[in-house]
C-alpha positions in Angstrom: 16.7 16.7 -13.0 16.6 13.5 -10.8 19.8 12.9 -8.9 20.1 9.2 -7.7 22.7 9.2 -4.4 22.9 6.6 -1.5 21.9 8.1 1.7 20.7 6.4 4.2 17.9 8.5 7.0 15.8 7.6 10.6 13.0 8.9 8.6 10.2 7.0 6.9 8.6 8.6 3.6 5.5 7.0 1.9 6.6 6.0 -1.7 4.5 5.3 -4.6 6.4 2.8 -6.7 6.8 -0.9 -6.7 10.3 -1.9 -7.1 11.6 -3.6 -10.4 15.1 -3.8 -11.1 17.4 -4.4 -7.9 20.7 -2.2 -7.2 23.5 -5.0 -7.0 26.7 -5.1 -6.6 28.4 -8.5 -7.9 31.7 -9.2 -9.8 30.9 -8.6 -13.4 31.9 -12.2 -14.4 28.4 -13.3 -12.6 26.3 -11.2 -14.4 24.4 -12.7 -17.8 23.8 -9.2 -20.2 21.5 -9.3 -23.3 21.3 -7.0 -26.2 17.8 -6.2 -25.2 18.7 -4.7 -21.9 21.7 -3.5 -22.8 20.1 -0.6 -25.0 18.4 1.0 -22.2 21.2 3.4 -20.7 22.6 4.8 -23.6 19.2 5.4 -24.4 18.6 7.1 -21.0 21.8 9.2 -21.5 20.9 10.6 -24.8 17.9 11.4 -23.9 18.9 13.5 -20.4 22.4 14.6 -22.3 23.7 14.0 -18.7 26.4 11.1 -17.9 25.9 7.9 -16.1 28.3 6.5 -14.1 30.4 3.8 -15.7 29.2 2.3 -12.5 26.1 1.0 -13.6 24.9 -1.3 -15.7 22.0 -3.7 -16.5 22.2 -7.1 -17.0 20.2 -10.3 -15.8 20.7 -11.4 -12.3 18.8 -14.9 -10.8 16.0 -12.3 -9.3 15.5 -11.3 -13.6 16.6 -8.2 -14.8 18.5 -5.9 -12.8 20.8 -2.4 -12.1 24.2 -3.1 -11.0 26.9 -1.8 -9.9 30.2 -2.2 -10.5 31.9 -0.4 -7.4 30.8 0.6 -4.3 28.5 3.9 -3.9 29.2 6.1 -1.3 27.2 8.3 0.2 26.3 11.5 -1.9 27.7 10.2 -5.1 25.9 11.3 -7.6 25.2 7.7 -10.1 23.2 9.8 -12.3 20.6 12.3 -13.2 17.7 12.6 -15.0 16.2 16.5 -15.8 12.4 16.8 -15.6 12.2 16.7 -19.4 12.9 13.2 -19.2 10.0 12.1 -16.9 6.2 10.8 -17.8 3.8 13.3 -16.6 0.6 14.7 -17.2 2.5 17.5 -18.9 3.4 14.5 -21.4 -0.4 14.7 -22.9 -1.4 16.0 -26.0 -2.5 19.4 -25.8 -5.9 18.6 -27.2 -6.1 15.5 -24.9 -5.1 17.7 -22.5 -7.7 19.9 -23.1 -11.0 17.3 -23.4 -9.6 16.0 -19.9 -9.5 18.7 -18.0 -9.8 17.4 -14.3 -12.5 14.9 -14.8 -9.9 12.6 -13.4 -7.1 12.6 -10.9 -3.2 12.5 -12.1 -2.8 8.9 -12.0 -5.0 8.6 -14.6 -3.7 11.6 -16.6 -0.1 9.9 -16.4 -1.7 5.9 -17.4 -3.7 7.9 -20.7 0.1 8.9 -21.5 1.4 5.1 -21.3 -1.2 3.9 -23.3 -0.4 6.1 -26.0 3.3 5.4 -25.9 2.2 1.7 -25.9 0.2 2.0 -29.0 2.8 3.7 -30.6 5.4 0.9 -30.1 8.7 1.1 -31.3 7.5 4.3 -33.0 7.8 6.1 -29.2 10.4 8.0 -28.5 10.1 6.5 -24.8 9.6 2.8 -26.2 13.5 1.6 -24.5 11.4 2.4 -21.3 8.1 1.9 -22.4 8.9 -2.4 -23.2 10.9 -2.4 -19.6 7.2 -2.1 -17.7 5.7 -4.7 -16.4 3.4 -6.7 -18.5 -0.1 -7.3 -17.2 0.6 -11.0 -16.6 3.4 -10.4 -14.8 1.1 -7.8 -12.7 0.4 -9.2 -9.2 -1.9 -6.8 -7.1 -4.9 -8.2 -6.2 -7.1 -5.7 -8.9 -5.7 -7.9 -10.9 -7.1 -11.1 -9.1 -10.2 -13.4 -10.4 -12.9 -13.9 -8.3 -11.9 -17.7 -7.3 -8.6 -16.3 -6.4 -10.0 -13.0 -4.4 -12.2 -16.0 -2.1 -8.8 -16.6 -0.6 -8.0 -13.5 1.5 -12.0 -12.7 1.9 -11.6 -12.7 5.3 -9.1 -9.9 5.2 -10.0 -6.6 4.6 -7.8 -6.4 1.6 -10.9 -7.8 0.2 -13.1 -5.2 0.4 -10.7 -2.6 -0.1 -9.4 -4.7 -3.6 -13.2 -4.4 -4.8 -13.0 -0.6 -3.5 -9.8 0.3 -5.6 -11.3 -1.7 -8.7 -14.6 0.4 -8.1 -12.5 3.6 -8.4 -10.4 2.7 -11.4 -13.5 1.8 -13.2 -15.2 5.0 -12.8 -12.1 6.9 -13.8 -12.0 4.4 -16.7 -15.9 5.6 -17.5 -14.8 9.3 -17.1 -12.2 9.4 -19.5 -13.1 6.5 -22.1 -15.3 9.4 -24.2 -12.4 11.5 -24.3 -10.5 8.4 -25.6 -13.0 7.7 -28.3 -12.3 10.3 -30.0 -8.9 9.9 -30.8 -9.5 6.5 -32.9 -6.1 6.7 -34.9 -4.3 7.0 -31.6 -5.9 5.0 -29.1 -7.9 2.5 -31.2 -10.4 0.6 -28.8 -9.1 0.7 -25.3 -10.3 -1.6 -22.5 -10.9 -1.2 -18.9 -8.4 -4.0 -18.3 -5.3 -2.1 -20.4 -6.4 1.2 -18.5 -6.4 -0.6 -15.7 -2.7 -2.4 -16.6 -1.4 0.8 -16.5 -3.4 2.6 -13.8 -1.4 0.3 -11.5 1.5 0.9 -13.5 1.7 4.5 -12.4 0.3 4.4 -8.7 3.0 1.5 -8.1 5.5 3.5 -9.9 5.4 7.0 -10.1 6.8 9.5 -7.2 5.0 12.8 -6.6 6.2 16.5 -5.9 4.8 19.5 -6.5 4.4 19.1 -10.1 2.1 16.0 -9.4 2.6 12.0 -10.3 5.4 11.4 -13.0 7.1 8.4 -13.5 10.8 8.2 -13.6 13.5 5.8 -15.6 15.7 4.2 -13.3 14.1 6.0 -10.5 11.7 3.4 -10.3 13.9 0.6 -11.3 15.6 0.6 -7.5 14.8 -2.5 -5.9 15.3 -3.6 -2.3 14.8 -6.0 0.8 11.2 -5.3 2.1 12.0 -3.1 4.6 13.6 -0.6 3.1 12.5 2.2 0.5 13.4 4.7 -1.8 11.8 7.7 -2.0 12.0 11.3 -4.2 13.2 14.8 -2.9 12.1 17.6 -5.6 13.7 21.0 -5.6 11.3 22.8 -8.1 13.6 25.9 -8.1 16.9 23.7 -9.0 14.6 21.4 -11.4 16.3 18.3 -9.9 14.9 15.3 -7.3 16.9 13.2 -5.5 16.2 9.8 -5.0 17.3 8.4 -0.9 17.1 5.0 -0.1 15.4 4.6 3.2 13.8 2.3 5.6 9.9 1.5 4.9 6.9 0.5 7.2 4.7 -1.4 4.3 2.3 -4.2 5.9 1.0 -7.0 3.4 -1.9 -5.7 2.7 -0.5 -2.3 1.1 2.0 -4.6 -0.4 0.0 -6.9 -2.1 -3.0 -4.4 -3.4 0.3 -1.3 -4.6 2.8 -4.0 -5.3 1.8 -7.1 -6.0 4.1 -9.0 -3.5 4.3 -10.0 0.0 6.8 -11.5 2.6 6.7 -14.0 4.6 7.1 -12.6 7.7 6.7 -9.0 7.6 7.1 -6.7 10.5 5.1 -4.0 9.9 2.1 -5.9 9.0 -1.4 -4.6 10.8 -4.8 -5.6 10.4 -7.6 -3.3 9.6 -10.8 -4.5 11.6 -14.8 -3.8 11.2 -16.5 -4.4 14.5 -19.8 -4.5 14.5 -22.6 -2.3 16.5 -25.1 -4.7 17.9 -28.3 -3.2 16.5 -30.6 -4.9 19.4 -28.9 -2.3 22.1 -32.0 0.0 22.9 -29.0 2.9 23.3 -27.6 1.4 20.2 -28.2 5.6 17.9 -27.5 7.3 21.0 -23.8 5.6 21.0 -23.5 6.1 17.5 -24.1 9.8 17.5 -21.9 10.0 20.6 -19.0 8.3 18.6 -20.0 10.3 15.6 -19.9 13.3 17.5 -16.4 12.8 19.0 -15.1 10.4 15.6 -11.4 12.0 14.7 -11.5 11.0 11.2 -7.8 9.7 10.8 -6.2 10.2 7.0 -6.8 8.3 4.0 -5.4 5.4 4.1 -2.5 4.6 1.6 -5.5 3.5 -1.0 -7.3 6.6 -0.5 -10.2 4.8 1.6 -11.6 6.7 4.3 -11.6 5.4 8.0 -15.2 5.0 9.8 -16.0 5.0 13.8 -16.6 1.4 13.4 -13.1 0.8 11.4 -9.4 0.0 13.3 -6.0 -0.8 12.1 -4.5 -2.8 14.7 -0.3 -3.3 14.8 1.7 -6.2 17.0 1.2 -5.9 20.5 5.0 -6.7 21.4 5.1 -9.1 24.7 5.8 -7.0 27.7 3.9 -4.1 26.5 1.9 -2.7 29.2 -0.2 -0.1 27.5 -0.8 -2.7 24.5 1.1 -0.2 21.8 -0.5 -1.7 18.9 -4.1 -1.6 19.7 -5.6 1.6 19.4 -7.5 3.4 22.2 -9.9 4.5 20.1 -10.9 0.7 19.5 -11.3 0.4 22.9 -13.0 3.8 23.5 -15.2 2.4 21.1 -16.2 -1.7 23.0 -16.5 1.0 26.5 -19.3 2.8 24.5 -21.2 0.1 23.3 -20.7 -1.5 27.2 -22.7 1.2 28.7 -26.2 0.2 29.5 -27.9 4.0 30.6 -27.9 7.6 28.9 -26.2 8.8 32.4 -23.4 6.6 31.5 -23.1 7.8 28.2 -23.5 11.3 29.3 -20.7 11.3 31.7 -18.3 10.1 29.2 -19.3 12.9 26.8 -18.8 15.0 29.6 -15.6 13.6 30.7 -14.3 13.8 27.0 -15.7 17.4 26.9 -13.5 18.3 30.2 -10.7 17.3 28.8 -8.5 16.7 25.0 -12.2 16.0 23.5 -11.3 12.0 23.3 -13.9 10.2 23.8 -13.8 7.5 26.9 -9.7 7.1 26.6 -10.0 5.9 30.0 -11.2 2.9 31.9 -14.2 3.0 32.7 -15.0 3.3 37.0 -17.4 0.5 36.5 -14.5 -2.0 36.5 -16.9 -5.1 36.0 -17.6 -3.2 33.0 -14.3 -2.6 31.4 -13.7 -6.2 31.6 -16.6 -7.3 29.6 -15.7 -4.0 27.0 -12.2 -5.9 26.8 -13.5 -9.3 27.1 -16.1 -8.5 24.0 -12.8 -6.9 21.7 -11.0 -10.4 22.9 -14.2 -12.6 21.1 -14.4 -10.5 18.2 -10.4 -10.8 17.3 -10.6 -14.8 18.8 -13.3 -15.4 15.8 -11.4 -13.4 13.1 -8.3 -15.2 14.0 -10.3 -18.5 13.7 -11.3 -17.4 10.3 -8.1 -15.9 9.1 -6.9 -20.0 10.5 -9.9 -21.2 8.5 -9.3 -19.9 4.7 -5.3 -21.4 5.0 -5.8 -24.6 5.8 -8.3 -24.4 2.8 -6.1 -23.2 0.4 -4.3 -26.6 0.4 -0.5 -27.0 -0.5 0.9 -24.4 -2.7 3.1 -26.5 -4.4 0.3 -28.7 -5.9 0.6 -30.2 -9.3 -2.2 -28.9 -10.5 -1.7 -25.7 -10.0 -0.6 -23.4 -12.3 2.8 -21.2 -11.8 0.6 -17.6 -11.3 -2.0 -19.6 -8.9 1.3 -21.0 -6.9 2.3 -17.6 -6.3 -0.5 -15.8 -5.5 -1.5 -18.7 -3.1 1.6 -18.0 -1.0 0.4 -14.1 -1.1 -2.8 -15.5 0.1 -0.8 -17.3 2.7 1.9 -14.5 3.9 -0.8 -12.2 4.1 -3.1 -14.3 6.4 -0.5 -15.8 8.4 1.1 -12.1 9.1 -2.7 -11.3 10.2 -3.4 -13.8 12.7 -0.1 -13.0 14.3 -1.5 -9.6 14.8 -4.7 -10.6 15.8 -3.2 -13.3 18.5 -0.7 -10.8 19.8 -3.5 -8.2 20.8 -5.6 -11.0 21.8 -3.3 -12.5 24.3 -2.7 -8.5 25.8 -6.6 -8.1 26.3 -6.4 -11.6 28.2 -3.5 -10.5 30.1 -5.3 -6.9 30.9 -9.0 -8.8 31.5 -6.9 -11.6 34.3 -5.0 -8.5 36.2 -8.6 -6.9 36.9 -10.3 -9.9 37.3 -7.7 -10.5 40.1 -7.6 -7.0 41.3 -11.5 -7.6 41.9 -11.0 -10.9 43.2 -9.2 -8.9 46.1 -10.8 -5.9 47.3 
């Protein structure tokens, strides 16, 4: 069962579900309750035949609907729990669903094939006081969801691409399991890629994973905070309870916007995720390639599930002061050193010198130091012109607040907005730290 506490941790946990109904604590006379919310946790505690605090309530707030409490929660008291029973899982599928699907496709879309049915089922679902509490596609704002007019405004991010990437993927998950739906007519009728998508976001948003895979939780993923903080799931299997601990997050725009569907305006864990480009003149141009090949760590699937490439970087804020430029990664510039050399004896004595050592391919400067400045230098133009264009595609998204646009185009052009503006101030703080490195060995040079 799911045991909701307030504990606060140091640690950071990546979390799979996009907030929807805040935790507040406000004088009940400011709170505005409705019938239609108002069912919900009774409905939750006859279901889990467990208590829930007296604590807790849900009512409309001036953020929409929300979870409140009425007292102060201390940490380790236990608010309420929900046993596995009462969780959407794959287990929730038919058995002869379950059977025709097999693993042609992932849990995410195992768990959406479960909301659909419960959707079609309406107020014939034994899960419908949840169910009607999800998000309804309209009021879905990850860029999946996006038209192609509004995508133009963040093409010079690479949420772009990875937005077309994620769409890509749900489609052919959409393709592998739309047979299976056919031939359940009475149950699933005629669904479209856009409703599998609806609640293909609804789940990887949403849902928390443990052992047992993705499930989605009531309540659990009604917790709502600030945008730097998180909640996140703890399953003991052997007790058959999770607890849910509110921590501190590290989420940049970009994962907001394409999980969530939201931004902020200034966001302090945003990064950038660059492409630079090999120039494909450079007679050594395949020899570099296979050297970086050859020593390429491949770092983790990103959050989306999108693997990293020798040519692809993530770059965080260079804080002013820093020294060693925490923020841009030496692999970036291991890579501009590379492409810098201009003979196979260069080349070969960084593979040796990687070789010799942890394996990392040119980590340090190189001992040509007119060299290292034009590696650094070339890094400094290519995040100079993606600033430009980042600069660019705002001041051509015009005012947000224009009459003609329409309430869903408003908002989604401030997304376009937070997430470019956060960008540029990555790209400018790295920027200004290659200037300040290229001027101290310029000088250096200038004296010996």
């Amino acid at each position: 069962m799911l045991l909701i506490a307030r504990q606060f941790s140091h640690h950071w946990w990546r979390h799979r579900h996009r907030p929807h109904v805040s935790l507040s604590h406000a004088p009940l006379s400011q709170l505005n309750f409705h019938s239609e919310s108002d069912d919900f946790l009774p409905w939750l505690q006859r279901k889990s035949g467990t208590e829930i605090s007296s604590a807790l309530s849900i009512g409309e707030s001036t953020h929409g609907r929300a979870l409140f409490a009425s007292k102060t929660i201390r940490a380790g008291d236990c608010i309420l729990k929900v046993p596995y029973s009462v969780q959407l899982a794959p287990d929730n599928l038919a058995p002869e669903l379950r059977d025709l699907i097999g693993d042609s496709v992932g849990d995410v879309a195992k768990v959406a094939v479960v909301i659909l049915c419960e959707q079609k089922m309406g107020q014939g679902s034994e899960w419908a006081p949840y169910i009607s509490r999800l998000p309804r596609l309209e009021e879905m704002h990850s860029t999946i969801f996006w038209s192609e007019d509004e995508l133009e405004m963040i093409r010079q991010s690479s949420l772009y691409q990875e937005t077309i990437n994620q769409r890509s993927f749900v489609e052919k998950e959409y393709s592998a399991i739309r047979t299976v739906l056919e031939c359940f007519p009475e149950m699933f009728q005629s669904i479209t890629c856009k409703e599998f998508m609806h609640a293909y976001a609804l789940v990887t948003s949403r849902a928390w994973g443990s052992k047992k895979g993705y499930s989605l939780i009531p309540v659990a993923d009604f917790l709502n905070h600030d945008g730097t903080s998180e909640s996140i799931v703890l399953s003991d299997d052997d007790k058959h309870f999770s607890e849910v601990l509110i921590r501190y997050g590290k989420f940049s725009n970009a994962t907001l916007l394409l999980d969530f569907g939201f931004t902020l305006p200034y966001n302090i864990h945003d990064q950038v995720r660059i492409q630079v480009n090999r120039p494909h003149h450079d007679a050594l141009c395949d020899l570099k390639l296979e050297l970086l090949k050859r020593h390429h760590r491949p770092i983790n699937n990103d959050v989306n599930g999108f693997n990293s490439s020798v040519d692809c970087f993530t770059i965080k804020e260079v804080r002013s002061g820093s020294e060693k430029g925490k923020g841009i990664p030496h692999s970036l510039r291991a890579f501009a050193r590379v492409l810098r050399c201009t003979s196979c004896e260069e080349l070969s004595d960084l593979a040796n010198e990687a070789a010799e050592h942890d394996g990392r391919l040119a980590r340090r400067p190189l001992t040509n130091r007119s060299r290292e400045i034009e590696a650094h230098q070339m890094l400094m133009e290519v995040l100079t012109q993606l600033a430009e264009d980042c600069d660019a595609s705002i001041k051509s998204l015009g005012p947000v607040s224009s009459p003609a646009m329409c309430e869903r185009l408003s908002l989604r052009t401030q997304m376009a907005r937070d997430l470019l503006n956060g960008e540029i101030r990555i790209l400018n703080s790295a920027r200004a730290w290659l200037l300040h490195y290229c001027t101290t060995l310029i000088a250096t040079n200038c004296h010996q």
